[in-house]
N, C-alpha and C positions, 0 to 999 in steps of 0.2 A: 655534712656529708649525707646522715638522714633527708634533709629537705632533697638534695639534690637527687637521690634515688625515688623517691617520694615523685619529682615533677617529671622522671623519667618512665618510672608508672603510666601518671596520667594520661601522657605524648602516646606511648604504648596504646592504651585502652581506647585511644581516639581517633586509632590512625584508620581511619576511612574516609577513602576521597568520594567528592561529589558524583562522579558518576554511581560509584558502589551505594552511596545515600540516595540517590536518584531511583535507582535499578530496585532496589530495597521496597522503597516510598510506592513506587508502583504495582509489584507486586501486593505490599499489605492495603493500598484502596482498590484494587480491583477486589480482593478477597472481600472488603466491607462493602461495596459495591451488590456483590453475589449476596451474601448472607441478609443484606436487607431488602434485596428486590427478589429472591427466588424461596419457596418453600423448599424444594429443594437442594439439597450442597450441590456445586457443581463438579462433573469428574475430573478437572483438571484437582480442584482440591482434594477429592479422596485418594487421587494415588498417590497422594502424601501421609495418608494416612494409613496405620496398622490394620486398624479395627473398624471398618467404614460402617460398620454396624451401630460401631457407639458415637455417633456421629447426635451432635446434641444441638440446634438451635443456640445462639451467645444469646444471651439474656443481656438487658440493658445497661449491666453498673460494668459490666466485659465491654460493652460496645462504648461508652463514654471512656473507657480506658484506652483501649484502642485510638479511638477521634482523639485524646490526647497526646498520644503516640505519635501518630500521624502529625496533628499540628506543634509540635515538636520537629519533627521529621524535617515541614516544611520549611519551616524557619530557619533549620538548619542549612539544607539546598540553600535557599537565596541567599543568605549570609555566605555563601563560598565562591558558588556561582551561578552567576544569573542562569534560569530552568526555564523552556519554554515547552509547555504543550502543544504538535503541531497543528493542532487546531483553535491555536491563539495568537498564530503566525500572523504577521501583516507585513506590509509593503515595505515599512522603517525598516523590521528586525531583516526583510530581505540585504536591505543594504549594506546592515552592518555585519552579517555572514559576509558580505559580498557574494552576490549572486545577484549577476545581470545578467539582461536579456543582448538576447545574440541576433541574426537575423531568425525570418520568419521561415513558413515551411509552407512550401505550394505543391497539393496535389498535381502528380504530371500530368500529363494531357491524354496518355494512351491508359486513364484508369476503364475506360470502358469493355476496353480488350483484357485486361488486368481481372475485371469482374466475372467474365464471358468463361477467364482460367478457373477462378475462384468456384464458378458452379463445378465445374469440373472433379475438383479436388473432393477425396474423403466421398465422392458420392452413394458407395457401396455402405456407408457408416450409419448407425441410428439415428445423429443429425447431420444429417445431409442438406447440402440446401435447402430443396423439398421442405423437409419437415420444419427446420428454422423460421423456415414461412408460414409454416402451419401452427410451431408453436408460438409463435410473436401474435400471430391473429388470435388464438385461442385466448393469449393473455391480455388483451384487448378488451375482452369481453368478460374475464373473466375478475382481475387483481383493480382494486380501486387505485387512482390516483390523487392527490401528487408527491405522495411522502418517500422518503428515503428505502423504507423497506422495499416497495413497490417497484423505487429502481433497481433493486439488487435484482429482481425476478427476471429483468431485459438483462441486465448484466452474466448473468447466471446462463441464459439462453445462446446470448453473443462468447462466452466462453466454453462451453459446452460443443457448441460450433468450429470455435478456434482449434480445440483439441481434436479434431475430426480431420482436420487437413495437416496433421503435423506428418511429418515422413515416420515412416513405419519403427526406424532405429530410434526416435526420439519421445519424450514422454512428457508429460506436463503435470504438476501439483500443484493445487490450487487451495493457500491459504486463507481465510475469512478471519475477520480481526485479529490481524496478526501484530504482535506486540514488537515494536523496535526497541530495543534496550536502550539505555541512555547514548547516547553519542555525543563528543567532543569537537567542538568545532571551531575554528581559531575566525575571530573579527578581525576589525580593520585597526584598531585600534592595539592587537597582540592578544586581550585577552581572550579564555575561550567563554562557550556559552554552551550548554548541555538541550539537545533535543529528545523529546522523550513523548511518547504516544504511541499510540495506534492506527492502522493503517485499516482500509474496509478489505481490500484485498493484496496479495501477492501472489504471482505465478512464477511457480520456479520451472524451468524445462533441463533436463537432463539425460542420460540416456536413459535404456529400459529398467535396471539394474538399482540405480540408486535412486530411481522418481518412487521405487517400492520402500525404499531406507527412509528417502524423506516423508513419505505420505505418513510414515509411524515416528519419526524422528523432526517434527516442526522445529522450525526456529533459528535463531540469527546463529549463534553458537555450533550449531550443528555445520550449516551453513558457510561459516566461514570454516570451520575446522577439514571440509572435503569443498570446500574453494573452488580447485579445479574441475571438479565435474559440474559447476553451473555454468550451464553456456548462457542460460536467460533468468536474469530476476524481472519481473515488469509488475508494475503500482498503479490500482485500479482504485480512485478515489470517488465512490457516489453520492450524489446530492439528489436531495428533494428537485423535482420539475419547478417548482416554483422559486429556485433558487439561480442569481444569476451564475454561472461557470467562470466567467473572467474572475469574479470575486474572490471566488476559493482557490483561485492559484497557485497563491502564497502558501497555502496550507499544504497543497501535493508537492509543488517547488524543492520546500524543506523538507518532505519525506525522501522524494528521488536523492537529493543533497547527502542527506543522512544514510541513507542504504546503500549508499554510492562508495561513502566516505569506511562505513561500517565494512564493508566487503571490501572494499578497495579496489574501484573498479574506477573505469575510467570515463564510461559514457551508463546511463541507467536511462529507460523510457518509461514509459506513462500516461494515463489517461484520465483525466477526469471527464466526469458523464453524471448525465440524469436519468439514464436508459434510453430515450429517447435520441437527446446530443453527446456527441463524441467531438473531445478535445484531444488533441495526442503532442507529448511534449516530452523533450528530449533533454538532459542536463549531463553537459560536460565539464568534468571537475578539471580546475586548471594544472598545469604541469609541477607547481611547486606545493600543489596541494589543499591553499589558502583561495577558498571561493571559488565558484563555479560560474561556469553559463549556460543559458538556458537557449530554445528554441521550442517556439508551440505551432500550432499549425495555424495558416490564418483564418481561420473561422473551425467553427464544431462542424462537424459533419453527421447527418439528422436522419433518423429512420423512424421520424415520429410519422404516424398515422395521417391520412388524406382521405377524402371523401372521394365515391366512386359511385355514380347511377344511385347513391342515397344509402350505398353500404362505405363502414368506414374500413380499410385496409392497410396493412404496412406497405411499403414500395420495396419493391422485391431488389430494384438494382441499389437503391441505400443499405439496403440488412446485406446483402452480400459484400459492399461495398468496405463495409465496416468492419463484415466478419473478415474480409479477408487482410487488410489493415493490421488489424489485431493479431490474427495467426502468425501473420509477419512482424509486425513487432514482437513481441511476444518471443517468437526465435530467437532475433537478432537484437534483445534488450539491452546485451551489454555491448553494443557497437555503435560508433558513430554512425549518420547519416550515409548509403553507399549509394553506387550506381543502379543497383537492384531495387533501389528503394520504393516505394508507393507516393513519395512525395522529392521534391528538390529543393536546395536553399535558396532562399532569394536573397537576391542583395538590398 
């Protein structure tokens, strides 16, 4: 009878599922992450803390305890269920989520008239058109290429924009490495497989009211808990310019996939880009739940720089083009493809 209370202990002491050991795991490498790359604590850490004053640098025989922690941790994860970081995503692990491609998406024919609206919109606003074009040239000249930070800067500018033309009742929050908790997600095979990473951006839109709750109140948790007042989540994945876009598909695929699945939504949009090229892709999660379809547009859509009389410039009808794209997605993130849209399905 000892023994038996004894193995009812142990079961007790262990009952943590893999997402909770996932959720866990990430949390404590992002902290070792911070502590070995920043002199600095980071404030996400001190507001855990009482006394952020006595805030002390780990000393090494602490940090080896930890990495032990952790590689314990990990061990654990893959021993329950297979974990994938989404930026270790590839084409296989697409299949075996199931998540296939659906048809394409073709810009309509009257985007030129669509762009002609788009100056229009937000022009009384600090980026107005106008300046959008003045700060895309400034950074031209100014932010080197072709790394990843550099496209947050086009990214940054093209969003900045977006929020210019949203309607007056509506309000946008704009997350930068936003953490997705672990997510559960069923194969084709029955079992599931845990997603778990970081994303470069997310745009939550809401109305005036609670884009103020969310701007102080980040995160998936939060998120799902006032559900109903997200009209738009949208996934903004940046790559280095030297990087190809079709490549990293996978990687943003399973974000939309997972934020989708996490929220419980039905359709989630997204972009990947270099700041330069804009990809824009659409995933609808199937009716029973199990895998999703995707659609992307057929080709990036490009506001990289051109030469002119020996000066190099943005083209004014691509930046508007994009920004206005983006504002509208961005709205309409959690809806499939409509008649309003900036693009059509093709067969």
């Amino acid at each position: 009878m000892s023994t038996e209370r004894a193995s009812k202990k142990r079961k007790t002491r262990s009952g943590c599922s893999g997402i909770e050991l996932s959720s866990a795991f990430l949390v404590l490498q992002k902290f070792r992450d911070t502590i070995t790359t920043e002199t600095e604590p980071d404030n996400d850490i001190l507001e855990g803390i009482d006394n952020p004053e006595l805030y002390v640098e780990i000393d090494q025989d602490a940090l080896l305890q930890l990495d032990g922690l952790l590689q314990w941790m990990n061990s654990k994860i893959k021993s329950t269920n297979k974990s994938y970081k989404f930026s270790s995503i590839q084409s296989d692990i697409l299949g075996d989520i199931q998540l296939s491609p659906g048809p394409l998406l073709y810009l309509k024919s009257d985007w030129r008239q669509r762009v002609a609206d788009t100056r229009l919109s937000g022009a009384d606003h600090f980026m107005s058109s106008a300046n959008l074009h003045r700060f895309l040239n400034m950074l031209l000249r100014l932010v080197a290429r072709p790394s990843e930070a550099s496209a947050r800067t086009w990214v940054d500018a093209f969003l900045y924009r977006a929020s210019a033309m949203l309607p007056n009742d509506r309000s946008m929050t704009v997350n930068v490495e936003y953490t997705v908790s672990p997510v559960a997600v069923p194969t084709a095979s029955g079992a599931d497989i845990i997603l778990i990473g970081y994303m470069d951006y997310t745009v939550v839109v809401t109305d005036l009211k609670m884009a103020d709750y969310f701007l102080n109140n980040p995160g998936v948790r939060e998120l799902v808990r006032y559900i109903d007042s997200v009209l738009g989540f949208f996934v903004i994945e940046a790559k280095s310019e030297n990087v190809k876009l079709h490549d990293c598909l996978p990687q943003v695929l399973a974000q939309l996939y997972a934020s989708a699945t996490k929220l419980k939504k039905n359709h989630l949009r997204g972009t990947l880009t270099n700041g330069y090229e804009w990809l824009f892709i659409v995933v609808s999660v199937n009716s029973d739940g199990r895998g999703a379809s995707y659609m992307i547009s057929t080709r990036s859509y490009s506001a990289a720089p051109y030469n002119v009389g020996g000066d190099t410039v943005v083209g004014e009808d691509q930046a508007d083009m994009i920004a206005g794209i983006l504002s509208s997605w961005i709205q309409h993130s959690c809806e499939d493809i409509g008649e309003d849209d900036w693009f059509r399905v093709g067969s």
